[in-house]
N, C-alpha and C positions, 0 to 999 in steps of 0.2 A: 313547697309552699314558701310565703315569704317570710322572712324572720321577723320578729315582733320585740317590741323594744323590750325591756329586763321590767315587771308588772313589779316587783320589788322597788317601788320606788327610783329604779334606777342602780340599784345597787347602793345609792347614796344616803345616806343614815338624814333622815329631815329632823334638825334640831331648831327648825325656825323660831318655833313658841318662848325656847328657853335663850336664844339668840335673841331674840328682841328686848329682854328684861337683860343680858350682861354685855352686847356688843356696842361698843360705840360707833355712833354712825359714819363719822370718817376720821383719817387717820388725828389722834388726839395728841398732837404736836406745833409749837409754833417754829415758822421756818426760819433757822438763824444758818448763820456762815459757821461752819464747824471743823475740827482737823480731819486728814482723810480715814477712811477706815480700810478695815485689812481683808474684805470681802470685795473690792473692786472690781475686780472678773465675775467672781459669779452675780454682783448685781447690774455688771451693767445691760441686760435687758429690761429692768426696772425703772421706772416712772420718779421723776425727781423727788417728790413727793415723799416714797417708800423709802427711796435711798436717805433721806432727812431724818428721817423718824429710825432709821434702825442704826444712822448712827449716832442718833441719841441714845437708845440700847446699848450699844455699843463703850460708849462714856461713861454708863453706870452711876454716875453721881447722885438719881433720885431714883425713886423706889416707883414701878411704870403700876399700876391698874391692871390686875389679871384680862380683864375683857380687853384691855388697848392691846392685847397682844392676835388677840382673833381676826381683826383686818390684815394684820402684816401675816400673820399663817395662809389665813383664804389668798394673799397675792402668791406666795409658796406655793400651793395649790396649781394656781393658774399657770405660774412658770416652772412648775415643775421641777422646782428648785430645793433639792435634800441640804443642800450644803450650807444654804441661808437659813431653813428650816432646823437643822441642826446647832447655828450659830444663834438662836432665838432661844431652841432648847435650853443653849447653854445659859444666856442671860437668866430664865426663869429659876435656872437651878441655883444661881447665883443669888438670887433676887430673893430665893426661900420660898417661892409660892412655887414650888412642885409637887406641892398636897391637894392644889385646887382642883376638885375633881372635874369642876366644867371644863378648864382648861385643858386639864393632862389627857381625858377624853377628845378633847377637840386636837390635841397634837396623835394622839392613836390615830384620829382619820386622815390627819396630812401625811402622816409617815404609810399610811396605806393605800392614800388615794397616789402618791408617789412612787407607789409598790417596794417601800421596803418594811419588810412584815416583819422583819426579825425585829429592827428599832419597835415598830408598833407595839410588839410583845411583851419588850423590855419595859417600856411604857407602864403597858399594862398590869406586867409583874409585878411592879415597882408600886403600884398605887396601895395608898395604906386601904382605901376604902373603894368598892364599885357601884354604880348602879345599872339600871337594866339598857340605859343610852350607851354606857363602856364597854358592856356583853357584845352588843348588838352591832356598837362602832368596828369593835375588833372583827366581831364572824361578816359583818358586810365586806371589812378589808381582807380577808381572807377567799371569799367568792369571786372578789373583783379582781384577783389574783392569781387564780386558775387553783387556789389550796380547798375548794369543798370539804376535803376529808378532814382537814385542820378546822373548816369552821361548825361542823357537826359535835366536834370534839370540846370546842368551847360554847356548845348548845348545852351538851350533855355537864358539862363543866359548872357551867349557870344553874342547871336542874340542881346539882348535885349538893352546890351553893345554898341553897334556896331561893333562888332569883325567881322573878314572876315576869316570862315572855310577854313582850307588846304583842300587837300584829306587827308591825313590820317585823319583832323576831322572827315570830314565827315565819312570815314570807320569808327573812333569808332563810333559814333550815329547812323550809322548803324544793329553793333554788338549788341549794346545796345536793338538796337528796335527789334531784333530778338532773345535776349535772353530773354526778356519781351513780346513776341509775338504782339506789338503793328505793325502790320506789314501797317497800311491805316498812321500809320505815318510815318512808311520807304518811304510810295509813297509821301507823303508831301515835305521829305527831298529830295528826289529821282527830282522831280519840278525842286530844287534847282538845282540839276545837267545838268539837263537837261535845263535852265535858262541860265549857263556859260559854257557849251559846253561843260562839261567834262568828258561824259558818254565815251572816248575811252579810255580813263585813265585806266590804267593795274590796281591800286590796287582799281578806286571805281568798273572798271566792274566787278571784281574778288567777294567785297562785293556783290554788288547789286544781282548779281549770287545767292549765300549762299543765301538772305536774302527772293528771290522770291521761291527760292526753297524750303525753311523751310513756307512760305504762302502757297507751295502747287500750286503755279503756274508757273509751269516747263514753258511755253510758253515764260513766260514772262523771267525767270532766262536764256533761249536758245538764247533770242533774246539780254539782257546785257550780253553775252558771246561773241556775233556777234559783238558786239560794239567795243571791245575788241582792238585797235591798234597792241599793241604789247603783242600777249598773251605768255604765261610764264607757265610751270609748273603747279604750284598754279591753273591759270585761266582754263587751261584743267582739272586738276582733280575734281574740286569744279564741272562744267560742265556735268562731265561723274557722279559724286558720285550722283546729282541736279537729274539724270535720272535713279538712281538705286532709290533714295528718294522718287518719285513719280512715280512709274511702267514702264518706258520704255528700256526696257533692253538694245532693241536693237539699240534705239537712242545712249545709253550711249556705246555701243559696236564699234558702225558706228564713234564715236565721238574718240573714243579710237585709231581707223584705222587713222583717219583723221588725229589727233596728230601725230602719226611716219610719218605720210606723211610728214607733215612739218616741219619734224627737230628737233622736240622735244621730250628730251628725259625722261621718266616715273622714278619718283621716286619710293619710299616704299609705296607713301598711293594711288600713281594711282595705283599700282600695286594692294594692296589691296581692292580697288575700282572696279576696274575691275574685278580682279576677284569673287567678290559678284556678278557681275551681270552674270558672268557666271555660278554662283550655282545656281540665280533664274532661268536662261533657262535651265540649268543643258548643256551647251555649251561645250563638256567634251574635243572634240578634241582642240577647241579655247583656250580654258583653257589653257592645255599640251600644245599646243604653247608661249603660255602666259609664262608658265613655263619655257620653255627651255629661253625665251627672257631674262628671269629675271636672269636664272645662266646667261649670254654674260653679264649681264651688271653688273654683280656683286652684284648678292641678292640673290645669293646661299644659304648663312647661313643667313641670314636675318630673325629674328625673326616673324616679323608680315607678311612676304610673303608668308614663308615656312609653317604658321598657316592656312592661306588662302589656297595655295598650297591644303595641307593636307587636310582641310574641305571639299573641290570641290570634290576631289579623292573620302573621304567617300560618300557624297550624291550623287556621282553616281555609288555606287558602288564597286569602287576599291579599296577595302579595302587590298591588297599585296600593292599596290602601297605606303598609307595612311602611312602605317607601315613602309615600307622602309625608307618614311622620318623622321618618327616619332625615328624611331631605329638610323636612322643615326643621329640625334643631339646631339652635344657634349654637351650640356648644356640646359637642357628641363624647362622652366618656369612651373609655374602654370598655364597659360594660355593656354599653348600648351596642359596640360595636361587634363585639361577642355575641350577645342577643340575635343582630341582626343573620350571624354569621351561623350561629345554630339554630335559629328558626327554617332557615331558608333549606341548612341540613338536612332537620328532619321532613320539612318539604317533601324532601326527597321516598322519603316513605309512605308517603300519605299523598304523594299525586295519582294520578284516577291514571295514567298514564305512562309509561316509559317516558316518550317525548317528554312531558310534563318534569317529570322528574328530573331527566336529565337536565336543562335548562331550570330548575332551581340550583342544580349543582353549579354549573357554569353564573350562577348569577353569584351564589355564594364567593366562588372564585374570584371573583369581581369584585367584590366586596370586601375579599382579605387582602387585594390589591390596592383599592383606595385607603383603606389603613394604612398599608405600608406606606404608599405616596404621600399621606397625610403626615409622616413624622411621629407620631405615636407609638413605641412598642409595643409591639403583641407579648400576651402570656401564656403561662403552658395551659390556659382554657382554650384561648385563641387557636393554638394549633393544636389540639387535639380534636377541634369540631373541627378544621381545616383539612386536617387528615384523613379525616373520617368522611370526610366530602369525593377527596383523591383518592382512596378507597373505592370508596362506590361509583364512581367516573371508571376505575381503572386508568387514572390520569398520573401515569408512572412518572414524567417530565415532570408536569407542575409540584408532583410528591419530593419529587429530588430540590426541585428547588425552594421548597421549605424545609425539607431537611441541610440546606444551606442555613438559612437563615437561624434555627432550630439552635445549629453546632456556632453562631456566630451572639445569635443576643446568649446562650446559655444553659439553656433549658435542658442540653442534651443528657443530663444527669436523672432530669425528674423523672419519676417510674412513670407517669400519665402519659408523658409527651412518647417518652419510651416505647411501652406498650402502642402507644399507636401507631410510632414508626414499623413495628414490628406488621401489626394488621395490614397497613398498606402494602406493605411489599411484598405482603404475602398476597391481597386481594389482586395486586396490580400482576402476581404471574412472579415474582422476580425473590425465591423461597431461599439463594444464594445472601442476599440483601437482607431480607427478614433476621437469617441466619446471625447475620452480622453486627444488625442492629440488639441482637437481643443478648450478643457477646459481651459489647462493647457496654450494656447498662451493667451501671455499678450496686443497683440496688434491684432485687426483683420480687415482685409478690406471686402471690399464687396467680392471678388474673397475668400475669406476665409469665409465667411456665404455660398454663394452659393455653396460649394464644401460639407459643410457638410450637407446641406437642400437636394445636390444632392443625397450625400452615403445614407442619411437617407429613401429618395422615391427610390431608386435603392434598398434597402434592405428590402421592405416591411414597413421599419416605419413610416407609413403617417403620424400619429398623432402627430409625433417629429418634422416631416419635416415642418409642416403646422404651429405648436407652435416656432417653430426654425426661421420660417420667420416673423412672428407677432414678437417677438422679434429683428428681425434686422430692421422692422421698428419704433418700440418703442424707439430703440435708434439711431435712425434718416440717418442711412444709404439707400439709395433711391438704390431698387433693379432695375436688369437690365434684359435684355430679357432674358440669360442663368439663372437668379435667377430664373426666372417666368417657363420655360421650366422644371427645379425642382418642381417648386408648382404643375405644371399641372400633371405632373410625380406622385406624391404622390396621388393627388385628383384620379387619373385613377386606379393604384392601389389597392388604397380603393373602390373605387365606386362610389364617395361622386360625382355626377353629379350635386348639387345645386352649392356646392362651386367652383369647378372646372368653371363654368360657368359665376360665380359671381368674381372671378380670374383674366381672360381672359377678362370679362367686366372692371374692375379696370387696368388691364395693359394696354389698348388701351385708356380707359378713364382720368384717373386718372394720369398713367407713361406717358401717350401718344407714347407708344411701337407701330410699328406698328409688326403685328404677322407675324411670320415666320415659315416657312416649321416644325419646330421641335415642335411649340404650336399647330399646326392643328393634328400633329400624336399622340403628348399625348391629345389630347381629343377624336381623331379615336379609337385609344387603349380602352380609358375607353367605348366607346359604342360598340365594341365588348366586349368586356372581359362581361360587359352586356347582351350579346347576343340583343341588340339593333342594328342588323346589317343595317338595312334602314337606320335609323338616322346618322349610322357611313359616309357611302353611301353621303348622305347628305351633309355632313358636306365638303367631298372633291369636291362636284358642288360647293360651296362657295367661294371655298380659291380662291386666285386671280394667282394661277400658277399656272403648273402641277403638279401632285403628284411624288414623285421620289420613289426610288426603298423600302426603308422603309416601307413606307406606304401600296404600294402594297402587302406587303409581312405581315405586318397586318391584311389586310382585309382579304386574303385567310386566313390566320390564325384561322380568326373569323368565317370564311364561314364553313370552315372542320370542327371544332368542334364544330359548330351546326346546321350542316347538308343543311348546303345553297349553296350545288354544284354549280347548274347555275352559281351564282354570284362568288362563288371561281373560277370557270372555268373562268370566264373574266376577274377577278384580276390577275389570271396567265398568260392569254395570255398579257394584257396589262405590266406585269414586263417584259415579254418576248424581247415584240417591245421597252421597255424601256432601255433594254442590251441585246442584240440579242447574245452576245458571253459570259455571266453569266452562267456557267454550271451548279449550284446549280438551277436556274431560270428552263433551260430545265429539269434537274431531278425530280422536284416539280411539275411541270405540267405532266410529265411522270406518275408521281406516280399516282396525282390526275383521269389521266383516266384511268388507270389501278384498281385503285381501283372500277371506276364506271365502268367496263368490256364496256369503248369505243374502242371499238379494231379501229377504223376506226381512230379514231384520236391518237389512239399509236401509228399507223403505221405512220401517218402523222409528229408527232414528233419525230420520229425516223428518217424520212427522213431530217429532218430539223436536226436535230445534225449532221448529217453524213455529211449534204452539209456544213453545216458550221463548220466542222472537231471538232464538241466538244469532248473530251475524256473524260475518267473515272476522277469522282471526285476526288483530293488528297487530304484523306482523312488521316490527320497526327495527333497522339497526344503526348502530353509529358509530361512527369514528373519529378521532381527534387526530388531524395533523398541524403543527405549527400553532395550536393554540385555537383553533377553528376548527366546530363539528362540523361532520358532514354527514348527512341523514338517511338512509334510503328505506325505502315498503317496498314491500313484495307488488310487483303487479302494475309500480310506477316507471312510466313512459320519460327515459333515460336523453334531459338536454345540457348542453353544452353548461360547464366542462364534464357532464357525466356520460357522454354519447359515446366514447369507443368502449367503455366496460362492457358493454356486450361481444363484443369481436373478442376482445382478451380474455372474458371468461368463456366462450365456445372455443378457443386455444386451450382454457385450460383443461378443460374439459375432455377434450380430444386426446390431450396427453395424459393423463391422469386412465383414458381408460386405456389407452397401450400398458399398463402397467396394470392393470386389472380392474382397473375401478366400473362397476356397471349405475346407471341412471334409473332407481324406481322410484320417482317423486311423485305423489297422488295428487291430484288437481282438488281433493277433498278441500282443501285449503282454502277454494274459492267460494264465491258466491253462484250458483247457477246462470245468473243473469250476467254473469260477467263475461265479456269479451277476454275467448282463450285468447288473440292476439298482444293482449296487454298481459296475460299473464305466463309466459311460458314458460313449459315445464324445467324443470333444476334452476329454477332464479329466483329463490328466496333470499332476504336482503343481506342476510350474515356473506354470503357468497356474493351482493354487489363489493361491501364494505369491504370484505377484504380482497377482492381485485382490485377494488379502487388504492387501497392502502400498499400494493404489491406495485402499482403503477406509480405511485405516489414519495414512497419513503426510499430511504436508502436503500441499497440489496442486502445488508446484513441487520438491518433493522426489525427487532418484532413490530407485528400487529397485534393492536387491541383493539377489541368490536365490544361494543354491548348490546344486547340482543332482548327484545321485549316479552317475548316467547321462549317456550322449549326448543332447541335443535331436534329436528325431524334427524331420521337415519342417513337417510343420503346424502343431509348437509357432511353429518357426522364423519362419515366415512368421506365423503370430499375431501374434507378438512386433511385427514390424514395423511389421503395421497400428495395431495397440494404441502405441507410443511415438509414430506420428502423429499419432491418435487424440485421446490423454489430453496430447500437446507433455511429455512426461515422459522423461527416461532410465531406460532397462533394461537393467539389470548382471547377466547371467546366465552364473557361472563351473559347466559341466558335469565332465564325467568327461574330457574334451579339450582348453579353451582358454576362455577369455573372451570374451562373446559384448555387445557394447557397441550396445543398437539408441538411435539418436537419429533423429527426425523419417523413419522411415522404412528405414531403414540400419542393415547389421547393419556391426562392422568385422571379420567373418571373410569378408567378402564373398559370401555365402550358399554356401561352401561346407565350413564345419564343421559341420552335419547330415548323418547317416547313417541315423538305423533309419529 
């Protein structure tokens, strides 16, 4: 959600009441020609004016007005200036008025608003007398300071005193307790309020709001919202952001309504608030209302609305929209440009399509380009969504050359950028790299061990991955259920069923993990890949939920390749009723009785796609060479320059089966009405893509495809003979896992094929 200004006033202690009965309205000096004074450097940022009057302070010859001293502190303030601020100190101490309690009060907030808390303290110490504005000056400059624990300390201090909390006390010990998470003492203080009647009070309901919402207890922050007398701005937004904080979108939506209803008009961060919770619902018309409300009211160019704006637009889609606003700002932050660059990211997860997807990546790309051409630094937000883009392309080139730029602005140190370096090199096939990058980080967290224990069992290296986690316990990082999902991963891999078992018994025992959907299918895996198909079986009467589509698609896995029909047959029916409109799901069980010549239940599945209108797989893949995809479908009619890929792959083909490879690809794949001529059999597009990239790149150059679908078997097994073949790697990321064939070898260990 977006962040909301500080409901405390700002943090800033408002002494205005008592400021207009002691400050003079401007500086109260007349200007004469005077000797120089010994503050020169630190004043000359200052205004001739200020410079006049402090060095008549300075000269000491008359006795100045305690209040003439509060203009020249407030310019201190604005310039940030301790050392003037200090040399004023000294005058008043000179001058004998450091008993004035307005004053010495009002120099506690310069020395805090400055951030030096220790002067402020000494200040403080020092006064013969307090009142509840010196309590309150000191614990605001103590919050504003990142010390909470220190201004809780002088809450309790005041109590102890007998001091009588304002509200705005009490909002700061509020603030305090919620940037300390001590939130069972916000409800101690919270007593208090509730004691003197003052839960309708606009700035403590506005706190108390914030303070139940950051506990997590939205009921509670809804109900001191209600309290509310005269709610404000502030009191609405904290309200609506309280319900984006803790899941209720549409509380915070209803809450939004309710606001115009009564008159109140949304600033920048309702604005921004609001529309967060329309990108969780993905609410895309309310939004675009939203939109139009914000140009009426004048937040047309508005930086952080038009960011908002524009994110909504990407994550649903509207990516013309996105751009229009993106193209139209006269003046684009870094932020925006981030925005743009992680909207279009996640694009990638929420396109209806591969094609779709991938060309948000490429646009992303694009986009982290005209930044760079534009002159402006990237930051480690920047390339971590960049990465994470090169990632999911499998666009190994374009990764490397941000990891240039990565090692050249600086970044190469930050654990974010780090860890992501790590992901891609692992997603892109290149687990040498990975390796390397995760050496070379000088700081690592848990989320940076787990990532490379993950690349390591995803690429076949148990023994790394399994040595790589006893090390991150050795030096005392406590792994988490994703670290463990790695280890199981690895154990399956290899085989290793003691450890794997002995694993799974230490992260329930020992982490007190409880297990989850993803630890039951790395140990199903390993007792297929076993051909231990019972025990797999097994293992899913255990778990305390139902199996999801994953797993299913496992155990059939295991059943076909060791001849356990029956049970694949009921693996497949159960994925079926698990996603009834999965056309992959229907084609897999197509095949599967097709192959067992069930003609009665072909017919039966056949009936069942037709009533529930499944159509032919989209069956897309792609390839990047020189910075330009290249696209192919199964079944497309091959023109220049893609016209000799058929001759080269019937080459390949013909050699491949000298070597033993045999051709069972099932036409299931098509549509009945299709013309076999356009579709012929072994020319699914992972096998155009990588001819074409075999015709295309260098001879010791890998290929990277990405594939919109599962690889069928035959691809599968192509794949193998062809990386022997050509002595080439082939990086083939499907609709399931990353499929790495070297000299023969897949590292899914042939059992991530299914149709």
């Amino acid at each position: 959600m977006a962040s909301l200004p500080s409901i405390v006033a700002g943090n800033t202690l408002k002494l205005e009441n008592e400021f207009k009965k002691n400050i003079a309205t401007s500086l109260p000096f007349e200007k004469k020609n005077h000797s120089p004074i010994i503050l020169d450097k630190a004043t000359e940022s200052f205004n001739l004016e200020f410079k006049e009057a402090l060095s008549l302070i300075n000269e000491g010859s008359e006795k100045v007005e305690s209040a003439s001293y509060v203009p020249l502190l407030q310019e201190c303030i604005k310039k940030n200036s301790v050392s003037v601020a200090e040399a004023i100190h000294g005058h008043i101490i000179k001058m004998g008025i450091h008993e004035d309690l307005f004053l010495m009060t009002f120099l506690v907030n310069v020395y805090a608003k400055c951030g030096i808390m220790g002067s402020a303290r000494k200040v403080f110490d020092n006064l013969p007398k307090r009142n509840v504005v010196t309590w309150t000056s000191l614990m605001s400059g103590y919050v504003q300071n990142a010390q909470p624990e220190a201004a809780i300390s002088v809450f309790q201090e005041m109590l102890e005193a007998g001091g009588f909390p304002t509200n705005y006390t009490l909002g700061v010990a509020f603030n305090a307790c919620s940037l300390l998470g001590r939130f069972e003492l916000g409800k101690q203080i919270h007593a208090y309020v509730v004691k003197y009647e003052i839960g309708d009070d606009t700035s403590i309901g506005n706190v108390l709001c914030s303070l139940y919402s950051k506990s997590g207890n939205l009921d509670s922050a809804v109900k001191a919202f209600r309290m509310i007398a005269d709610k404000n701005v502030i009191s609405w937004t904290t309200a609506i952001s309280a319900c984006g904080d803790n899941g209720d979108s549409a509380m915070g939506l209803s809450l939004f309504v309710d606001m115009l209803c009564a008159g109140v008009e949304p600033n920048e961060f309702t604005f921004t608030s609001v529309l967060s919770l329309c990108c969780i619902m993905q609410a895309l018309k309310i939004g675009s209302q939203i939109h139009s409300l914000s140009i009426k009211l004048g937040y047309g160019s508005n930086l952080r609305v038009t960011n908002s704006i524009m994110y909504l637009y990407l994550k649903n889609g509207w990516i013309i929209e996105a751009k229009k606003l993106f193209d139209g700002m006269e003046t684009i932050s870094l932020v925006t440009w981030n925005a743009m660059i992680a909207g279009l990211a996640q694009m990638m997860d929420l396109g209806e399509d591969g094609m779709t997807a991938h060309s948000s990546g490429f646009e992303a790309l694009n986009t982290f380009l005209r930044l760079h051409q534009s002159g402006m630094k990237p930051d480690l937000f920047t390339f971590s969504s960049v990465l994470s883009v090169c990632s999911s392309l499998v666009a190994l080139e374009q990764g490397e050359q941000i990891h240039a730029q990565v090692i050249k602005s600086g970044f190469l140190s930050d654990i974010v950028v780090g860890t992501a370096l790590v992901n891609m090199y692992n997603k892109c096939g290149s687990i040498d790299r990975a390796s390397k990058a995760f050496v070379e980080m000088s700081t690592r967290t848990l989320i940076s061990w787990t990532s490379m224990i993950t690349a390591f069992a995803q690429h076949g290296y148990s023994k790394q991955a399994l040595q790589l986690f006893e090390d991150m316990r050795f030096v005392g990082v406590r792994p988490n259920k994703v670290t463990f999902v790695g280890v199981l991963s690895a154990c399956s891999h290899a085989g290793l069923v003691e450890e794997a078992l002995a694993y799974f018994d230490m992260m329930k025992k020992e982490y007190k993990i409880k297990p989850v959907m993803d630890h039951y299918a790395c140990l199903i895996d390993m007792f297929v890949r076993l051909d231990r198909i019972d025990e797999a079986f097994d293992f899913v009467k255990k778990m305390d939920f139902e199996p999801n589509e994953f797993i299913w698609s496992l155990l059939i896995a295991g059943c076909r390749s060791h001849g356990k029909l029956e049970l694949g047959f009921y693996a497949a029916e159960q994925l079926l009723n698990l996603n009834p409109k999965n056309s992959e799901a229907y084609f897999l069980l197509l095949n599967m009785y097709l192959s067992a010549e069930r003609w009665k239940d072909v017919s039966r599945v056949r009936k069942l796609m037709k009533d529930e209108k499944i159509g032919k797989l989209k069956d897309w893949s792609w390839i990047s060479i020189r910075d330009k995809v290249h696209s192919f479908r199964t079944g497309d009619r091959l023109n220049p320059p893609y016209e000799n890929i058929d001759n080269f792959l019937s080459e390949l083909h013909d050699q491949a089966s000298t070597m033993g490879f045999e051709l069972h690809t099932t036409l299931e794949l098509r549509n009945e009405e299709d013309d076999e001529a356009t579709f012929p059999k072994g020319r699914h597009s992972e096998k155009l893509a990588v001819a074409f990239g075999l015709l295309r790149t260098p001879s010791a150059a890998p290929i990277r495809v990405i594939k919109s679908i599962s690889m069928c078997r035959d691809c599968h097994s192509f794949m193998k003979f062809i990386s022997q073949l050509t002595s080439r790697k082939i990086l083939i990321r499907d609709s399931k896992r990353l499929h790495k064939f070297v000299n023969g070898h897949c590292s899914c260990g042939d059992f991530g094929s299914l149709v």
